[in-house]
C-alpha positions as a printed NumPy array, in Angstrom:
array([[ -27.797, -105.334,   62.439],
       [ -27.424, -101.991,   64.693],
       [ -28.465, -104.571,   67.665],
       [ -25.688, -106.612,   66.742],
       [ -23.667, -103.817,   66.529],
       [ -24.158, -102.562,   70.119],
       [ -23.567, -105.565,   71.909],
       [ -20.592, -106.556,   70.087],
       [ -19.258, -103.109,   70.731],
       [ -19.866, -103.105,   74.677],
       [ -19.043, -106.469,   74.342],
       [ -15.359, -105.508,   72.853],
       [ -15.296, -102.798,   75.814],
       [ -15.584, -105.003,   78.153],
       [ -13.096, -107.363,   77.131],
       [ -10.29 , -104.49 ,   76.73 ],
       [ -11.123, -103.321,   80.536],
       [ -10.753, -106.975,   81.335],
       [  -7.329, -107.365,   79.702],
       [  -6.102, -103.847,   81.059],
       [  -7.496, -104.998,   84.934],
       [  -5.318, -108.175,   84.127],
       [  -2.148, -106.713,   84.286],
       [  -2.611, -103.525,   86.314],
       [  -5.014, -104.148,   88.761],
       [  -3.838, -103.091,   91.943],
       [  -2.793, -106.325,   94.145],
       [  -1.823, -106.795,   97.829],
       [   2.194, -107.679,   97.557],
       [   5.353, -108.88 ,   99.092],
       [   5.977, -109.176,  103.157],
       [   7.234, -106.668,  104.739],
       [   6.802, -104.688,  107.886],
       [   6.789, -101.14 ,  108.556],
       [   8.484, -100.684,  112.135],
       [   6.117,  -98.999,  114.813],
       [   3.247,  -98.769,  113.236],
       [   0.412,  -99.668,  115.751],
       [  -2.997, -101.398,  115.026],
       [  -6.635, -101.803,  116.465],
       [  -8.415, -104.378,  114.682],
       [ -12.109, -103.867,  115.026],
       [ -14.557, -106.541,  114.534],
       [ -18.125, -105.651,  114.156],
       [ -19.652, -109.058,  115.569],
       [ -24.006, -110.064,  115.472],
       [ -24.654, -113.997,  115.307],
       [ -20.807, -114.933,  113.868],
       [ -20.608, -118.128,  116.243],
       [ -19.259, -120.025,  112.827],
       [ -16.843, -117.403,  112.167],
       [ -15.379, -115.601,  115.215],
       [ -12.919, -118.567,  115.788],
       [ -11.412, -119.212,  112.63 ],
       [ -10.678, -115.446,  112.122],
       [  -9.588, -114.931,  115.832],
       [  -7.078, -117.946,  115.069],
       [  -5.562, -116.247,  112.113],
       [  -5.617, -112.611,  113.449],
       [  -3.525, -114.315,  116.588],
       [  -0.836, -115.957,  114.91 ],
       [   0.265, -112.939,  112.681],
       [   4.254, -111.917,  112.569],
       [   3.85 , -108.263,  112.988],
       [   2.678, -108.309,  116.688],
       [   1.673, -104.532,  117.363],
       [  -1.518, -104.638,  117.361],
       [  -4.992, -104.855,  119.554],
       [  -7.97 , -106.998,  118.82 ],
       [ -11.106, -104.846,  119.814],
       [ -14.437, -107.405,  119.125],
       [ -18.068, -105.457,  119.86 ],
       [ -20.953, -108.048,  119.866],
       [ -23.72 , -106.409,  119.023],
       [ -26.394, -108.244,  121.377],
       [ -25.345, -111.817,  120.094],
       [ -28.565, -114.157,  120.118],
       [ -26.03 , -117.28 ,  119.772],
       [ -22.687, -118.288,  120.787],
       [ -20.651, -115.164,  119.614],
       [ -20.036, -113.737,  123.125],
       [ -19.137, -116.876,  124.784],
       [ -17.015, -118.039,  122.363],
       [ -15.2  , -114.013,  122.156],
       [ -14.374, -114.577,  126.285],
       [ -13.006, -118.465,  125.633],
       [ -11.017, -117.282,  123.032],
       [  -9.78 , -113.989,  124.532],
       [  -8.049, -115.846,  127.551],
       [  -5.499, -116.973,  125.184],
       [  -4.35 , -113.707,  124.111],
       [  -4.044, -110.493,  126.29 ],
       [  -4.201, -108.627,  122.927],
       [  -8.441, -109.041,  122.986],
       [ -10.603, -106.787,  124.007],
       [ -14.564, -107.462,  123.807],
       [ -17.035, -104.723,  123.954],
       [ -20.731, -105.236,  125.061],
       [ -22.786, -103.367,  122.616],
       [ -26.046, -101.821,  123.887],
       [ -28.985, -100.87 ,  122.186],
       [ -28.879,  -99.358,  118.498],
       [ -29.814,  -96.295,  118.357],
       [ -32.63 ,  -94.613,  116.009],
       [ -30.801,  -93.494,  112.365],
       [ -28.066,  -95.683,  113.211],
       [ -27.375,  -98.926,  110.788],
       [ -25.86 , -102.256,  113.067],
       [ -22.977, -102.172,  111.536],
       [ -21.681,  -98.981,  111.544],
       [ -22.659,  -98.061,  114.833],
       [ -20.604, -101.269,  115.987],
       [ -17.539,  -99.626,  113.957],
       [ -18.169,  -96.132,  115.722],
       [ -18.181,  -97.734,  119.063],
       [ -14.633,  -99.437,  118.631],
       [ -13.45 ,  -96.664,  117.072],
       [ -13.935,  -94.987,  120.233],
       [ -12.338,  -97.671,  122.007],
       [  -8.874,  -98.076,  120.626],
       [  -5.606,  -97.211,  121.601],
       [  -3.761,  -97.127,  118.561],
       [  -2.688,  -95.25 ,  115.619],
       [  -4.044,  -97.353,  112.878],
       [  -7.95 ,  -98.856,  112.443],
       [  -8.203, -101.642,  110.715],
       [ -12.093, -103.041,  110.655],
       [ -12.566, -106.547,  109.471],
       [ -15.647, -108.452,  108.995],
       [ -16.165, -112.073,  110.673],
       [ -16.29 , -114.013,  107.203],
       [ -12.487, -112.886,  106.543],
       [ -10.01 , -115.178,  107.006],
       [  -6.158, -114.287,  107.617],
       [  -2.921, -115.561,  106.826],
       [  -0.375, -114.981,  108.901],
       [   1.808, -112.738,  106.925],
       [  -1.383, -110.267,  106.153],
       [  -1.01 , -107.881,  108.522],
       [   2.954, -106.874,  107.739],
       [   1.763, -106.521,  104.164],
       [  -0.976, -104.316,  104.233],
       [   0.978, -102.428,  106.467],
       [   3.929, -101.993,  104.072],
       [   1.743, -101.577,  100.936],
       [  -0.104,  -98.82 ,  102.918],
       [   3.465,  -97.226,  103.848],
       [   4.739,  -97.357,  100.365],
       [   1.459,  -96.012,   99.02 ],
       [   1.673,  -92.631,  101.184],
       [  -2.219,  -93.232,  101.747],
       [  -3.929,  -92.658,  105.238],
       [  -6.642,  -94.662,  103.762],
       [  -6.643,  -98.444,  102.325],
       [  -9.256, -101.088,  101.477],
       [  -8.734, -104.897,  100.73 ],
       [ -11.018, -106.974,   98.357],
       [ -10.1  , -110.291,   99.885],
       [ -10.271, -113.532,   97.562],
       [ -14.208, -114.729,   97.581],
       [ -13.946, -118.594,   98.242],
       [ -17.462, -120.039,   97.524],
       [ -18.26 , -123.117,   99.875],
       [ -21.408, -123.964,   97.229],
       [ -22.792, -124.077,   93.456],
       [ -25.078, -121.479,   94.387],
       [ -22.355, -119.382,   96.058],
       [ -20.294, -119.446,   93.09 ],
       [ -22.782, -118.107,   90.865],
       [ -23.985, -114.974,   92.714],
       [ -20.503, -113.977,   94.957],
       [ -17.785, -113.341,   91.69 ],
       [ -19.81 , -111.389,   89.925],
       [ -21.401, -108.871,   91.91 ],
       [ -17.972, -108.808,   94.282],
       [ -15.668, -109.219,   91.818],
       [ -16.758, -109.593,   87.9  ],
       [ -18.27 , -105.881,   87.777],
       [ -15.337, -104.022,   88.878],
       [ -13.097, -106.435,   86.472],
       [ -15.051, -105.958,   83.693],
       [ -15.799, -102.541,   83.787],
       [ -13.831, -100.343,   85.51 ],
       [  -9.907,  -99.58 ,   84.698],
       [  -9.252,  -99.174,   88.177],
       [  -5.651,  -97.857,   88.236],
       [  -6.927,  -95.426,   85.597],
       [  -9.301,  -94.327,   87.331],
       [  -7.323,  -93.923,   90.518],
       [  -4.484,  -91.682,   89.112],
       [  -7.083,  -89.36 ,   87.79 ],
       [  -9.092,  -89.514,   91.213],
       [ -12.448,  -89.801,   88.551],
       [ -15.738,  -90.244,   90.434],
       [ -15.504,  -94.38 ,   89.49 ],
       [ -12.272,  -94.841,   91.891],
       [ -14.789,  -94.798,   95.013],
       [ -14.841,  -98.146,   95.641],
       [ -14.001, -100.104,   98.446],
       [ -15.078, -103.481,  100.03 ],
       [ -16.727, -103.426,  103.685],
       [ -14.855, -106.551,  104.346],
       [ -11.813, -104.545,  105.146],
       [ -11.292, -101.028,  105.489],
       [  -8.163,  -99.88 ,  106.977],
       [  -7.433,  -95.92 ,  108.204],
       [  -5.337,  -93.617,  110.111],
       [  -7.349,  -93.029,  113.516],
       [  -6.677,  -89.751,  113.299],
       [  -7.916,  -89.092,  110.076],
       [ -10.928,  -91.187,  110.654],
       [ -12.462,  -88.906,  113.353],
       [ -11.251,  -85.872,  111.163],
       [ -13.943,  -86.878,  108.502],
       [ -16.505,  -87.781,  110.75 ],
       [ -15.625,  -91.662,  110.82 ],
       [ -18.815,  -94.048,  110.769],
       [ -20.838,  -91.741,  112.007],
       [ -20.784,  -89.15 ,  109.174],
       [ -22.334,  -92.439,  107.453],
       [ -24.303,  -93.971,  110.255],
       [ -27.455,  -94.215,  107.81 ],
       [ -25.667,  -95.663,  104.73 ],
       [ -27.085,  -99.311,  103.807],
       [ -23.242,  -99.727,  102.133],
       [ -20.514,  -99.075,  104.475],
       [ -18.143,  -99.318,  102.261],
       [ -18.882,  -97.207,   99.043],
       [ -19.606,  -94.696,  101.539],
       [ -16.725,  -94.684,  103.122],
       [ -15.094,  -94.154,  100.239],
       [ -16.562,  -91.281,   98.975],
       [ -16.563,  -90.138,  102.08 ],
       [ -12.439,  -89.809,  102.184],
       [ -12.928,  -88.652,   98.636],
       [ -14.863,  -85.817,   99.414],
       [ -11.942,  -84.706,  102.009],
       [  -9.638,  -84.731,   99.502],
       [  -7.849,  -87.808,   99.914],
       [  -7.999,  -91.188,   98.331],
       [  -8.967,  -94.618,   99.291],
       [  -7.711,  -97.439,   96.806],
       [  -8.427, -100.984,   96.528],
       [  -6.175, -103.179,   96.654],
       [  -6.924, -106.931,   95.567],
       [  -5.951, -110.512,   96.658],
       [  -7.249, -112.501,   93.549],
       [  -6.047, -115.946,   94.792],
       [  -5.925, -115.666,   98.431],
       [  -2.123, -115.372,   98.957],
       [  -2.856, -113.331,  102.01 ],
       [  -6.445, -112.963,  103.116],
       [  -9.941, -114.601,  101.914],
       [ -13.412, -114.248,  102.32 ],
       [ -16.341, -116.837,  102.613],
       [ -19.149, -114.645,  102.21 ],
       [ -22.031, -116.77 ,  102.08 ],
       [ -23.109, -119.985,  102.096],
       [ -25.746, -120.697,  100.631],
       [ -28.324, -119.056,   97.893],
       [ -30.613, -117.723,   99.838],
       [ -27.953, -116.078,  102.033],
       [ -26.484, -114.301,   98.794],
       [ -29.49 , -113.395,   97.587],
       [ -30.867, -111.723,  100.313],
       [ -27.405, -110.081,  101.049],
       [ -27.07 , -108.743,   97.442],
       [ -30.366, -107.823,   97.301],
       [ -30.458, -105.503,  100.771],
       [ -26.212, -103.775,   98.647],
       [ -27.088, -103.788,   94.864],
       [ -29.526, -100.853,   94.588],
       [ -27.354,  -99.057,   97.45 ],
       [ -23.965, -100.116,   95.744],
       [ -25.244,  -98.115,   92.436],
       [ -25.939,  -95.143,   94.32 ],
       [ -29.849,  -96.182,   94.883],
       [ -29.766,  -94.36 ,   91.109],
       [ -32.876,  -95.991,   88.972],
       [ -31.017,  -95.601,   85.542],
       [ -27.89 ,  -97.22 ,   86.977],
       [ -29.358,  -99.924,   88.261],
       [ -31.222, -100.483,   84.716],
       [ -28.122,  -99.975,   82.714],
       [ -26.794, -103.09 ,   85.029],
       [ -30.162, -105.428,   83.871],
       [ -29.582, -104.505,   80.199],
       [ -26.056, -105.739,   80.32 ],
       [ -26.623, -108.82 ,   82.375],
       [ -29.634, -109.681,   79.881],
       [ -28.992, -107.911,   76.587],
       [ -24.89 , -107.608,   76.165],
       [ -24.074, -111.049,   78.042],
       [ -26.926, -113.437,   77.842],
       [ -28.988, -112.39 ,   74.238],
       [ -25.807, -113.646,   71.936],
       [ -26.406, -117.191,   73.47 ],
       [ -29.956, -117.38 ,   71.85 ],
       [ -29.811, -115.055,   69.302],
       [ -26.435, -117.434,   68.081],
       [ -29.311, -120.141,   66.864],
       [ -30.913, -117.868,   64.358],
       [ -28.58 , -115.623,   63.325],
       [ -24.626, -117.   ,   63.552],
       [ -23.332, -113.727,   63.314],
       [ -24.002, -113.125,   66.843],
       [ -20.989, -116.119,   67.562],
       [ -18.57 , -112.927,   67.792],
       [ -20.54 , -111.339,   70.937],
       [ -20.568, -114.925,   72.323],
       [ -17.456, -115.364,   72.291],
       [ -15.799, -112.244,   72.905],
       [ -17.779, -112.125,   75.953],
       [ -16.109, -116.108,   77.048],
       [ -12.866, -114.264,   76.226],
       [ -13.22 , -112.025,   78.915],
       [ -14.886, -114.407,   80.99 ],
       [ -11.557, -116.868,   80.557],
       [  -9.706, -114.2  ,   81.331],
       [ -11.479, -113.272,   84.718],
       [ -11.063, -116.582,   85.442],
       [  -7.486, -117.017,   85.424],
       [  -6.964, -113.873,   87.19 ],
       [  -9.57 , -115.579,   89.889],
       [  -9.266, -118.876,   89.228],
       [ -13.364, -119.689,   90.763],
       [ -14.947, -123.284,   89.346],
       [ -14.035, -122.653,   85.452],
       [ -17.612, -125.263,   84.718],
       [ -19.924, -122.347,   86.496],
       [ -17.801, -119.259,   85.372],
       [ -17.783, -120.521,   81.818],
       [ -20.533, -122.923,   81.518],
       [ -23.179, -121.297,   83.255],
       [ -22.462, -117.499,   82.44 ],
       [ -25.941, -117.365,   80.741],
       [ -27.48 , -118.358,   84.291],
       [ -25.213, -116.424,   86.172],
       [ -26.268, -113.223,   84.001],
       [ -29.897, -113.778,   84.714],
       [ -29.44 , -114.419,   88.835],
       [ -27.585, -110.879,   88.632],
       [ -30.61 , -109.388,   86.597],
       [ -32.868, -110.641,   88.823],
       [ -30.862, -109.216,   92.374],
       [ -30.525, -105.72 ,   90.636],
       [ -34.129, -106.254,   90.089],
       [ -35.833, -107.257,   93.472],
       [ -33.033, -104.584,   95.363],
       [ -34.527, -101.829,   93.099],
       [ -37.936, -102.6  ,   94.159],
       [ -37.59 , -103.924,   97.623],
       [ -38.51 , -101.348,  100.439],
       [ -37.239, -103.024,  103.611],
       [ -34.45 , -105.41 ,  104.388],
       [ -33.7  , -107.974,  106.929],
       [ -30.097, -108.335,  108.132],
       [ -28.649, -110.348,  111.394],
       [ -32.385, -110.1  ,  112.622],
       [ -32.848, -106.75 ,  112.494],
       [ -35.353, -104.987,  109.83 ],
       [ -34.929, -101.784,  108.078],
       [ -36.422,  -99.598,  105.998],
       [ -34.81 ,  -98.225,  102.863],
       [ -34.885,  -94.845,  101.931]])
């Protein structure tokens, strides 16, 4: 009975967070376009041959037109490079920087960051990651949402679109289904609590001069996770950083991975990192993946009470889904197996002592 009781009860929790995220979660709105305001888009580029074009294309055709494209390939093994030059001779906007060697202490993608940084000319950084894609109205409404916010700081969780099955079980929960479900964002934002750090690497957007102020990507050159970093990096200089959301896509998207052994292994090198590399964090994460979402499936067979947990936890699940809208069959359906694959990459990140990312191995504090 007391087991029932604590699940049902986190289970409830969960649910309200969910409905309270539903209607206050904070969203990227409206065109607009805040006169004079300047832009350098940064790309941090290693090995994005499938990815520079598409997001070149859609960073190109945007209606607010003050802006630079700064690209830094970080010592490209394919096509990245050649393709940056072809597609840089149809717009005098790009600019592509040839990275050198990383340095010791220095993680690939940050030091990319730092090094374009350093390179641009304008007032605003805005640093994108080569699996976004644009529409063309996204750049005069972050601008204006950032302008109406009064924020020198900004990040975007972009809408995940999953190419695969396997995508589609790992990508909305770890990117999307843990903030929904647990964290009251816009509470948490108004009373600047420790839980508002969080931001998505995918795109963070600053004033330049503020960036170097707080040390920039440098003050986090060692950080596995750019992002949460970040984030509590502008915290801890007494500003804030909020995330803004795109649930559907209207104006920017994401394909993250594409396949399951690309999410894995990129979920496994963030989760541990993501939770602070905390032990008890991390483990709080398994028992709600495997105790508080998966047990009332099995337990429902011998003891029908436990039909309430179930499907309290499918009414928040429905209602992350509409918000979402991802394949209702594997969001639904297969949230048992969905729970277990997360329990399994908070797992092997906790325990894994080296990573492999865009060919490059590192060690884990």
């Amino acid at each position: 009975m007391i087991f029932f009781v604590i699940i049902t009860f986190f289970s409830l929790l969960i649910l309200i967070i969910s409905i309270y995220n539903f209607f206050t979660l904070p969203a990227l709105n409206s065109n607009g376009n805040k006169k004079g305001e300047s832009l350098s888009i940064c790309l941090p580029m290693r090995n994005e041959e499938n990815n520079i074009k598409p997001l070149l294309d859609g960073l190109i055709s945007q209606d607010h037109q003050n802006y630079e494209i700064l690209i830094y390939d970080d010592n490209s093994t394919d096509k990245t490079f050649a393709l940056a030059q072809k597609i840089s001779e149809q717009s005098k906007k790009i600019k592509i920087i040839q990275g050198g060697k990383l340095p010791a202490g220095w993680q690939g993608k940050q030091h990319a960051c730092w090094q374009l940084a350093q390179q641009a000319q304008n007032e605003i950084l805005l640093f994108i990651d080569a699996d976004v894609r644009v529409k063309p109205n996204f750049l005069s409404s972050i601008i204006k949402n950032m302008g109406e916010m009064g924020v020198k700081a900004l990040s975007c969780l972009p809408a995940q679109k999953n190419t695969s099955w396997a995508t589609e079980l790992s990508v909305p929960i770890i990117m999307q289904w843990m903030i929904f479900g647990h964290l009251p964002l816009k509470y948490f934002l108004q009373k600047n609590m420790p839980g508002s750090n969080v931001a998505c690497g995918q795109f963070l957007m600053m004033e330049k001069k503020y960036y170097f102020e707080i040390g920039g990507h440098e003050a986090i050159k060692n950080n596995i996770v750019d992002d949460m970093a970040m984030a509590r990096l502008v915290n801890e200089n007494g500003e804030k950083m909020p995330l803004l959301f795109d649930p559907i896509g209207k104006y920017v998207h994401a394909n993250m991975y594409q396949n399951l052994n690309s999410s894995l292994r990129g979920f496994q090198k963030n989760f541990f990192a993501l939770n602070n590399e905390s032990p008890l964090n991390t483990l709080l994460w398994i028992i709600n993946f495997l105790f508080i979402q998966t047990m009332p499936y099995l337990l429902v067979w011998f003891y029908p009470l436990f039909i309430w947990p179930l499907v309290i936890n499918l009414i928040s699940k429905l209602i992350f889904q509409i918000k979402f809208r991802h394949n209702p069959a594997i969001q639904i359906v297969l949230h048992p197996l969905q729970m277990i694959l997360s329990a399994y990459i908070a797992f092997t990140s906790a325990f894994s002592r080296q990573y492999r990312w865009k060919d490059r191995v590192y060690e884990k504090k």
